[in-house]
C-alpha positions as CSV (number, residue, x, y, z in Angstrom):
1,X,-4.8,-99.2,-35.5
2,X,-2.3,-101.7,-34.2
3,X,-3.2,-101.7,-30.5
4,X,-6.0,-101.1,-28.1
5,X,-6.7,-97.8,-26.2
6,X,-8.2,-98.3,-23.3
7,X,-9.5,-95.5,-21.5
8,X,-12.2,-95.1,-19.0
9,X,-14.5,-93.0,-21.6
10,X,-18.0,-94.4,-20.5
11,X,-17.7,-93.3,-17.1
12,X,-16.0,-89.8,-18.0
13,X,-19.0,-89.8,-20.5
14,X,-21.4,-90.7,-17.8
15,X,-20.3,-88.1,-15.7
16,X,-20.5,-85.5,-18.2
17,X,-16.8,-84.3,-17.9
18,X,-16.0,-84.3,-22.0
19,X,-17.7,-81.7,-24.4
20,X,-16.3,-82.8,-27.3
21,X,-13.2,-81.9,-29.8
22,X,-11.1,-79.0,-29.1
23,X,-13.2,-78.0,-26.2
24,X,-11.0,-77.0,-22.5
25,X,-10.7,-79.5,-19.3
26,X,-10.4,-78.3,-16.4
27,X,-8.2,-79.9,-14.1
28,X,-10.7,-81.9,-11.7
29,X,-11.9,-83.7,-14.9
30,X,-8.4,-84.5,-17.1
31,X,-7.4,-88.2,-17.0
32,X,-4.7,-88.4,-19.9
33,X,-1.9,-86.6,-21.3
34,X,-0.3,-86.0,-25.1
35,X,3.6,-85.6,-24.8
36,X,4.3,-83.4,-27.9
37,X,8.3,-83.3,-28.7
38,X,9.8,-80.6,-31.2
39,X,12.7,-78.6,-31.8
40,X,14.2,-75.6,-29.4
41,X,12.9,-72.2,-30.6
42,X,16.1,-71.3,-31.9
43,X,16.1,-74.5,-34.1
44,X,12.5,-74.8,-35.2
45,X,10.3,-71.3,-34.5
46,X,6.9,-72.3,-36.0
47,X,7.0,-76.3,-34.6
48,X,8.1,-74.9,-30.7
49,X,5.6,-72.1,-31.0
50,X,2.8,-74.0,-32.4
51,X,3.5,-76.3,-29.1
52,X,3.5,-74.1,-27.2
53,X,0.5,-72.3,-28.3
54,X,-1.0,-76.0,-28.4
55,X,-0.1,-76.2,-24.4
56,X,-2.0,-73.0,-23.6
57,X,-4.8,-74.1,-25.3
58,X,-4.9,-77.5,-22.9
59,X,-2.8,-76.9,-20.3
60,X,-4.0,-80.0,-18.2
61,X,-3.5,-82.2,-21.1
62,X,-0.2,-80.8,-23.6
63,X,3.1,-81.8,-22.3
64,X,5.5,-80.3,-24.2
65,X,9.1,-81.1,-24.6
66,X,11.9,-80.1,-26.7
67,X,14.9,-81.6,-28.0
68,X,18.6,-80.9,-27.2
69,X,20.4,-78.3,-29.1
70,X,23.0,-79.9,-30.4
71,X,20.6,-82.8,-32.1
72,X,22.9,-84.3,-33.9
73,X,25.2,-85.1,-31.2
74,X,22.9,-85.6,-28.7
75,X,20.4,-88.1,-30.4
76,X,21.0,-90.2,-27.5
77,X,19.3,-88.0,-25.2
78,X,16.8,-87.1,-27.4
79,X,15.3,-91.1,-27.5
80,X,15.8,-91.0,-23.8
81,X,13.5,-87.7,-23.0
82,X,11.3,-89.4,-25.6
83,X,11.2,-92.3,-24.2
84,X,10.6,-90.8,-20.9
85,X,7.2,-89.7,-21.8
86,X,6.0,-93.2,-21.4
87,X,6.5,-93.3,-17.7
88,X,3.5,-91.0,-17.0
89,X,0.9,-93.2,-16.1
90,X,-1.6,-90.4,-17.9
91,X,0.1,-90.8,-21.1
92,X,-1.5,-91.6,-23.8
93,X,0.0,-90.0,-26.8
94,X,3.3,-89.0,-27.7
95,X,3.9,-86.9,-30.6
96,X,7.3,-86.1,-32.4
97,X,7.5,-83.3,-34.6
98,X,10.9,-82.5,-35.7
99,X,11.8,-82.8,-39.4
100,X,14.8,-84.7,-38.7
101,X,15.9,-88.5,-38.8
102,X,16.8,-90.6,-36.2
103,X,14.2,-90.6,-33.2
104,X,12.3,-93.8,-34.6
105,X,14.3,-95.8,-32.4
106,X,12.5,-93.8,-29.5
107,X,8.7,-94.5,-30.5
108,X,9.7,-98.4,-31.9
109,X,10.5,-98.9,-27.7
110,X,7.5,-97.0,-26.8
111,X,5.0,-99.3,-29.3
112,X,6.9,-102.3,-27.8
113,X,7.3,-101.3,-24.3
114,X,3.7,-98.9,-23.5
115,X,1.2,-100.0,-27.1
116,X,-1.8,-98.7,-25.5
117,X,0.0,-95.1,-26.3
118,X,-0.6,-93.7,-29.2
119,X,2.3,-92.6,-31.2
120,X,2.7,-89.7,-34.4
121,X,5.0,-88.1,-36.0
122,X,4.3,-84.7,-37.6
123,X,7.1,-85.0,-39.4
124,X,10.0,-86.8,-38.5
125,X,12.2,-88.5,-41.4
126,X,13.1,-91.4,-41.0
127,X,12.2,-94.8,-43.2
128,X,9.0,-94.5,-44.3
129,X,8.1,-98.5,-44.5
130,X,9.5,-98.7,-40.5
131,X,7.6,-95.6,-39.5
132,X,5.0,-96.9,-41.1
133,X,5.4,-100.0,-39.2
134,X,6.0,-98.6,-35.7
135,X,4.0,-95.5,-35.6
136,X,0.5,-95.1,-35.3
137,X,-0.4,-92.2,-37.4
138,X,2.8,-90.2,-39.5
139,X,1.4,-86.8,-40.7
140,X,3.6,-84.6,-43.3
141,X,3.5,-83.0,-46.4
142,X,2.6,-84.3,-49.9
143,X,6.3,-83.2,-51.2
144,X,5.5,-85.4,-54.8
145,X,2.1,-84.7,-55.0
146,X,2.9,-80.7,-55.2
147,X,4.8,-81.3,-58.3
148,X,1.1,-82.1,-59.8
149,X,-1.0,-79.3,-57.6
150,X,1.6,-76.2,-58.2
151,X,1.5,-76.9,-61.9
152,X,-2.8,-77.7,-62.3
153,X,-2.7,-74.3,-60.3
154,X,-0.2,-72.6,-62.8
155,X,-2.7,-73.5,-65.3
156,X,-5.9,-72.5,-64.0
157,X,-4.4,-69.1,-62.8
158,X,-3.6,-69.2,-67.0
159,X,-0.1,-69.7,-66.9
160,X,1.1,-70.8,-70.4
161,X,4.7,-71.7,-68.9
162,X,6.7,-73.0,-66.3
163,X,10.1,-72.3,-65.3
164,X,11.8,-74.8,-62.8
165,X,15.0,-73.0,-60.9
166,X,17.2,-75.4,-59.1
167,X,20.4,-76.4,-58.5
168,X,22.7,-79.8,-58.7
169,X,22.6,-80.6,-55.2
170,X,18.7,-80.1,-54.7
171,X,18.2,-82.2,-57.6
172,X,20.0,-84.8,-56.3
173,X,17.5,-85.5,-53.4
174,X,15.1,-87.7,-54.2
175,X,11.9,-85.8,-53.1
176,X,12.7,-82.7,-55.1
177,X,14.0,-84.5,-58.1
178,X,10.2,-86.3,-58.2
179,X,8.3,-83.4,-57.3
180,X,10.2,-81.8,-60.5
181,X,9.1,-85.1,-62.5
182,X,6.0,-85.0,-61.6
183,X,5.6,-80.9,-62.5
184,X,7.1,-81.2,-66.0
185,X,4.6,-84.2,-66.6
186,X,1.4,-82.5,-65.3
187,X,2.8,-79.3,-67.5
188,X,3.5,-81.3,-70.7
189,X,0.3,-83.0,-70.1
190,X,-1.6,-80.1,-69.6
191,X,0.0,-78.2,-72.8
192,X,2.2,-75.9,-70.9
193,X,5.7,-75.4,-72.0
194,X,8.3,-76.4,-69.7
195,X,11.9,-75.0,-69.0
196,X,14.2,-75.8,-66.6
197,X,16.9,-73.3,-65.5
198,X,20.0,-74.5,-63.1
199,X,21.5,-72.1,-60.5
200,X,24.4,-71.6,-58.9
201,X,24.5,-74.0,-56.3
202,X,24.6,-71.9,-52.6
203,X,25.5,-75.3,-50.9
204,X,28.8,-76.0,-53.2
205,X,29.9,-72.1,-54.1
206,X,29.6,-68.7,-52.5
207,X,26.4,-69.8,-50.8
208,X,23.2,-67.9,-51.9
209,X,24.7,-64.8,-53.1
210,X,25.6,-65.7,-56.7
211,X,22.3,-67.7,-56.8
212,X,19.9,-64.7,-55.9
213,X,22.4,-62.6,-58.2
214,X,21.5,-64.9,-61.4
215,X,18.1,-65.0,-60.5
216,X,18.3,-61.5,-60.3
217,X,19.7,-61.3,-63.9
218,X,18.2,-64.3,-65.2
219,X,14.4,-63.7,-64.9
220,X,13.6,-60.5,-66.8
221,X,15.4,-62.4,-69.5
222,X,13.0,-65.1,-69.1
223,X,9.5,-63.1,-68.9
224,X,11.2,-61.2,-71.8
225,X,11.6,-64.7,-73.4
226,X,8.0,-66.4,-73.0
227,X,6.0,-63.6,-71.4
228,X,3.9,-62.8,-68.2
229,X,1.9,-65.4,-68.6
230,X,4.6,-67.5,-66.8
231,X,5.0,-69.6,-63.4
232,X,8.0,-69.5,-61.9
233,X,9.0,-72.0,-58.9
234,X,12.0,-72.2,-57.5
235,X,13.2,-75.4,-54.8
236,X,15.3,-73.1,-52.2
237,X,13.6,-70.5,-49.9
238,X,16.1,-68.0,-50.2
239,X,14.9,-67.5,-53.7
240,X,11.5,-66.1,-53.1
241,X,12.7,-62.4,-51.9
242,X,14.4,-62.5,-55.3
243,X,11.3,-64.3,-57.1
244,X,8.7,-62.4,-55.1
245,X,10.3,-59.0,-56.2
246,X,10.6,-59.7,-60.0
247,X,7.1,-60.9,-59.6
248,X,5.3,-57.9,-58.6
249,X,8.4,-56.0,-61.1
250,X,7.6,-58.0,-64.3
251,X,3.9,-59.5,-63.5
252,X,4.6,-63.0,-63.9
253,X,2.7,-65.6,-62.0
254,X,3.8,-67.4,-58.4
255,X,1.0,-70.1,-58.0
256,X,3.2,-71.0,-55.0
257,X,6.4,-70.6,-53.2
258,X,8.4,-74.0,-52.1
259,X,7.6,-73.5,-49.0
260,X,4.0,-72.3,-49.5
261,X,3.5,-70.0,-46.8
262,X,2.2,-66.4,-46.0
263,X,5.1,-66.1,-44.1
264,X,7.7,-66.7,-46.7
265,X,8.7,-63.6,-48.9
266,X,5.4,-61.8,-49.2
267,X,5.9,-59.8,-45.5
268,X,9.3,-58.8,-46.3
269,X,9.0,-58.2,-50.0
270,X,5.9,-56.1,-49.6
271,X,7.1,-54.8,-46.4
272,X,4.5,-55.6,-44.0
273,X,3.9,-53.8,-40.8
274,X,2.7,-56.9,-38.8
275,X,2.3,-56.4,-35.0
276,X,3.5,-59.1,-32.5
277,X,-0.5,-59.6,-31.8
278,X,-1.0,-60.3,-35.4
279,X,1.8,-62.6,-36.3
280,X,-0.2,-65.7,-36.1
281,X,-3.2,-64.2,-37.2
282,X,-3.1,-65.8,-40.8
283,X,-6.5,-64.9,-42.2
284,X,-5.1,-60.9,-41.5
285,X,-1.7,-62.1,-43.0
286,X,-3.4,-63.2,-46.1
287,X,-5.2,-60.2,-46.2
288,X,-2.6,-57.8,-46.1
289,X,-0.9,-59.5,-49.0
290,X,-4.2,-59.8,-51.3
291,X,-3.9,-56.1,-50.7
292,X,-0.4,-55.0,-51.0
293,X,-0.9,-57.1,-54.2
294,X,-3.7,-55.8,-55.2
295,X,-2.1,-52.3,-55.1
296,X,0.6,-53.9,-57.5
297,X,-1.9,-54.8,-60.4
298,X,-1.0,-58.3,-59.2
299,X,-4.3,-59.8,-58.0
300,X,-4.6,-63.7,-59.2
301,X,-1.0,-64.0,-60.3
302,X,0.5,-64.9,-56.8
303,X,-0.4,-67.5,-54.2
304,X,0.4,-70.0,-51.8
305,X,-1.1,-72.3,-48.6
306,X,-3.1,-70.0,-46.0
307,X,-0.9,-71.2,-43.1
308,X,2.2,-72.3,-42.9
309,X,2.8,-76.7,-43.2
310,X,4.9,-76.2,-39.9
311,X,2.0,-74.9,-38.1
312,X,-0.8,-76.7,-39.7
313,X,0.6,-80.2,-39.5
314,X,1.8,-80.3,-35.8
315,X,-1.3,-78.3,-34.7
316,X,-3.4,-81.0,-36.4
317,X,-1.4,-83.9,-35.0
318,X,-2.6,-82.7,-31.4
319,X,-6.1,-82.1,-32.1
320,X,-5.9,-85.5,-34.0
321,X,-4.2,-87.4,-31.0
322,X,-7.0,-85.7,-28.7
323,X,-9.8,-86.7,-30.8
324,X,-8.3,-90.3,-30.9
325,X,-8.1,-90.7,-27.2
326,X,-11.7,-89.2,-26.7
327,X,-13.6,-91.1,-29.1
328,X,-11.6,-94.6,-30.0
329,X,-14.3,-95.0,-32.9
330,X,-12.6,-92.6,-35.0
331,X,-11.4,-93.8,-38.3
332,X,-8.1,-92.5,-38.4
333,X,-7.0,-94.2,-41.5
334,X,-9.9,-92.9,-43.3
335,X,-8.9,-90.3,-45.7
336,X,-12.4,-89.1,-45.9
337,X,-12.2,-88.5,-41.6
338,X,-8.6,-87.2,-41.8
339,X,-10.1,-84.5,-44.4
340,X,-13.2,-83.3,-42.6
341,X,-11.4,-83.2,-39.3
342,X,-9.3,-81.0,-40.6
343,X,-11.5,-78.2,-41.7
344,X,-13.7,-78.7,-38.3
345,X,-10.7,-78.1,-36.3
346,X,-8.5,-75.9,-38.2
347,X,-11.2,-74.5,-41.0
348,X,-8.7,-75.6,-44.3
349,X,-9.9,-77.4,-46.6
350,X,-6.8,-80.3,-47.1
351,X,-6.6,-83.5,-49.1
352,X,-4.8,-86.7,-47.7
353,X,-3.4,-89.6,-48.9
354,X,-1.4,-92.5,-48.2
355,X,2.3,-92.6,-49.0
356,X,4.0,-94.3,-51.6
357,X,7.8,-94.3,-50.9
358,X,7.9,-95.7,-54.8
359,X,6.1,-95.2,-57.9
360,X,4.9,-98.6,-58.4
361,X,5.2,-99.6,-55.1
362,X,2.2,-100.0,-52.2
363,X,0.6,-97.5,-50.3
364,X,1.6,-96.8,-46.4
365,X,-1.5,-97.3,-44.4
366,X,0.1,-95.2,-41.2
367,X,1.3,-92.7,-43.5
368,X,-0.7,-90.0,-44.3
369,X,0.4,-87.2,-46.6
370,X,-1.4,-83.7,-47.0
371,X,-1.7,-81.1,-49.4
372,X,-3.9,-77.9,-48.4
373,X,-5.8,-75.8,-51.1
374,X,-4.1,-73.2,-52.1
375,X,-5.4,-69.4,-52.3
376,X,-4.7,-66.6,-54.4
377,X,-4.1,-63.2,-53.2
């Protein structure tokens, strides 16, 4: 860690005020606060609820703020309420989860300005090297290093091939175009056959319609083609009511969705009755989908992450930044600590790793990657 937090801990110690990760303080006893920055609700439901939920859970300690509306023409404001944070003499993290580029500016003034605060991303996407450089601790998603897990998965869940739907202008990012490397060469190495299908694209045509319409069309042909015994993944979210369906129609295998979460296509393709109460309750989620596909002669041929990456990353990020302010001795560039913290606090098992914006080049120290295990319903 780049800087020095100094924080009166021996005397909170000796007066017996913290009781360790996770646990409540109560207002007589809080002496810090963790500014936690996402999205409006209408913008980004799971980050501003997880937040929320976050700031119930330590009231005297979560201060959370969201962004303007209008991001992209307000990104002045944004830095500023970011920045802002820093004035608190009780801050001592400050957390930006938004998905978006742009707000490095913000934290590059707070590390310069205020570097006893701690500062995280969980995600924001900006340059990875300057993030990497000005941030404390970045947190997102192993994007790459799914192209290796999904297809490993595929494979022990006996797929014998794997069928890659995209489309030109997916492809053409740079994170989807590598995880796709990096799933036909785990599948090639691994003795699966490979086959790559192209979509319309939603973003340059008629938007998704024609897409779902030729996936609609275009996978019996397929499980007619190479059999059940098939993986399909497809890069866009909208696909997975379409893929989903077929799935539980044609008995193919979905070791998991783009977005693997319980919450994308399984509820509405299996039409779930979830209750407002239970909406967040994912081990009951899960459940209700090893049933529904159970029912369908489906059970070990679909899967995906227990909770969502948009809950799980941010919700870490807190617990992380606490844990870093209550015990400075924690090793949080430790891959081993970021790991087992993560199933004490949450109860996932997760793997981290460090970054590498290029193939050959080095690793990000501050940049910390995850991948949770997957499960099968």
């Amino acid at each position: 860690m780049k800087k020095t937090i100094t924080i009166l801990l021996c005397f909170l110690f000796a007066a017996g005020v913290l009781s360790g990760c996770g646990s409540t303080v109560t207002n007589d006893t809080v002496t810090y606060k963790i500014g936690v920055v996402t999205p409006t609700l209408s913008t980004s439901e799971d980050e501003f609820r997880t937040a929320a939920m976050m700031a119930e859970k330590y009231p005297d300690i979560v201060k959370h703020i969201t962004l303007p509306e209008n991001f992209s023409t307000e990104i002045e404001t944004a830095i500023s309420q970011i920045t802002s944070l820093a004035d608190d003499p009780q801050m001592k993290a400050i957390i930006v989860i938004s998905g978006q580029s742009g707000l490095l500016p913000a934290l590059q003034k707070v590390e310069e300005t205020k570097p006893d605060i701690i500062t995280m991303t969980a995600p924001i996407w900006d340059d990875p090297v300057l993030m990497s450089k000005y941030v404390d601790v970045n947190l997102d998603t192993d994007m790459i290093g799914r192209g290796e897990t999904i297809a490993r998965k595929a494979h022990e869940m006996g797929a014998q091939t794997i069928i890659h739907y995209s489309f030109p202008t997916h492809l053409a990012k740079e994170m989807i175009s590598q995880r796709k490397n990096m799933m036909e060469k785990t599948a090639n190495q691994l003795g699966m056959q490979w086959v790559e299908v192209v979509t319309p694209d939603p973003q340059t045509g008629d938007g998704t319609g024609p897409m779902l319409q030729f996936l609609r069309e275009d996978i019996p042909r397929q499980i007619a083609k190479y059999g059940k015994d098939t993986n399909i993944f497809g890069t866009n979210c909208p696909m997975y009511d379409v893929i989903i369906d077929e799935a539980l129609k044609e008995k193919f295998m979905v070791a998991e969705q783009c977005c693997p979460t319980p919450t994308q296509a399984y509820p509405t393709v299996m039409g779930l009755e979830i209750s407002e109460e239970d909406a967040w309750n994912w081990d009951k989620l899960n459940q209700m989908i090893s049933e529904k596909a159970a029912a369908a002669g489906m059970t070990g041929r679909l899967g995906g992450w227990p909770m969502p990456a948009t809950v799980f990353v941010p919700q870490y990020a807190i617990e992380l930044a606490k844990q870093m302010i209550e015990d400075p001795g924690f090793d949080f560039q430790s891959l081993d600590s970021l790991n087992q913290f993560a199933k004490d606090t949450l109860g996932y098992p997760v793997t981290f790793s460090k970054l590498k914006p290029t193939e050959d080049g080095p690793a990000l120290e501050n940049y910390n990657v995850v991948i949770m295990d997957s499960i099968l319903y």
